[in-house]
C-alpha positions in Angstrom: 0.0 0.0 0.0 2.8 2.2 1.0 4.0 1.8 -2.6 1.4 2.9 -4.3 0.5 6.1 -2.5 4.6 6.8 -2.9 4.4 6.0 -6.5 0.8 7.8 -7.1 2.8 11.1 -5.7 5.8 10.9 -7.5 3.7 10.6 -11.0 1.6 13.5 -9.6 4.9 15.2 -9.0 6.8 14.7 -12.3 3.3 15.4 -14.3 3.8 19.2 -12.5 7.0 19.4 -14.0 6.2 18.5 -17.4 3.3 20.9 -17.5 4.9 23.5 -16.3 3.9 27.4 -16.7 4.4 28.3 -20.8 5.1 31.7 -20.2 5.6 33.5 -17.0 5.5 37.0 -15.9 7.0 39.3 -13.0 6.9 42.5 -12.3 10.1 44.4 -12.3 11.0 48.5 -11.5 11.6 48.4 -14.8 8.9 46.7 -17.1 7.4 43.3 -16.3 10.0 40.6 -17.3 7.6 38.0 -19.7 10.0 34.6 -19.4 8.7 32.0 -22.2 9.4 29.0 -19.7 8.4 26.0 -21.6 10.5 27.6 -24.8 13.6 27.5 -22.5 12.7 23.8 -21.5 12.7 22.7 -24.9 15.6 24.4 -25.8 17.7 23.8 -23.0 16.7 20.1 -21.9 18.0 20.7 -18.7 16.2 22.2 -15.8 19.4 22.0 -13.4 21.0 24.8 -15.8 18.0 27.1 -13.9 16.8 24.9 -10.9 19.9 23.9 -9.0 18.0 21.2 -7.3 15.5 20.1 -9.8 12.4 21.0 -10.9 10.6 23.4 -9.0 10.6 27.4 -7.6 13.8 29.0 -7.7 15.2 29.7 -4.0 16.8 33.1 -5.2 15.1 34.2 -8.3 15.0 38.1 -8.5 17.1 40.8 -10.0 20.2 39.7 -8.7 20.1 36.0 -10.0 18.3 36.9 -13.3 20.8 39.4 -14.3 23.6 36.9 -13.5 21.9 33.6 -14.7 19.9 34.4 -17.3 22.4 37.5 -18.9 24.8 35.0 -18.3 23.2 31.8 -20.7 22.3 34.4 -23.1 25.9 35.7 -23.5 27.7 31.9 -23.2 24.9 30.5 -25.7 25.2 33.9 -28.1 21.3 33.5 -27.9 18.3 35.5 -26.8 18.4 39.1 -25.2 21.0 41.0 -23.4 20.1 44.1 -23.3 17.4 45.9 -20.7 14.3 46.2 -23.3 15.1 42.5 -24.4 13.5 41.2 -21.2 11.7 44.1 -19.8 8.5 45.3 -21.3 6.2 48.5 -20.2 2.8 48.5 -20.9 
């Protein structure tokens, strides 16, 4: 019985991470950053390159990490936006 309720959880579990968010928003002082999440997943193949410990929230997502992590990929890959209007957006 014990096996079943463990493996019912962990399919629950790993079905969340597969169906994760598309496209994500937060707000920022300087426009809203829109993050296409499921086009970095395809692209990337490798949620540990974001989530240190797996699928899941990131412990110290904000401008700090983002400008580091994410500028960072961008720059090593030669792919997607560097600059401040790449990522932020005013309405």
């Amino acid at each position: 019985m014990k096996r079943e309720v463990f493996l019912a959880i962990a399919a629950l579990v790993l079905a969340g991470a597969a169906h994760a968010a598309e496209v994500m928003e937060f707000p920022a002082s300087k426009g809203k950053v829109i993050f296409p999440h499921k086009k970095h997943q395809e692209m990337l193949r490798d949620c540990t390159k974001c989530h240190e410990k797996g699928p899941g929230k990131i412990a110290d997502l904000g401008q700090k990490w983002a400008h580091k992590t994410c500028r960072g990929c961008h720059q090593e890959l030669g792919r997607g936006p560097t600059a401040c209007t790449g990522c932020h957006h005013k309405d």
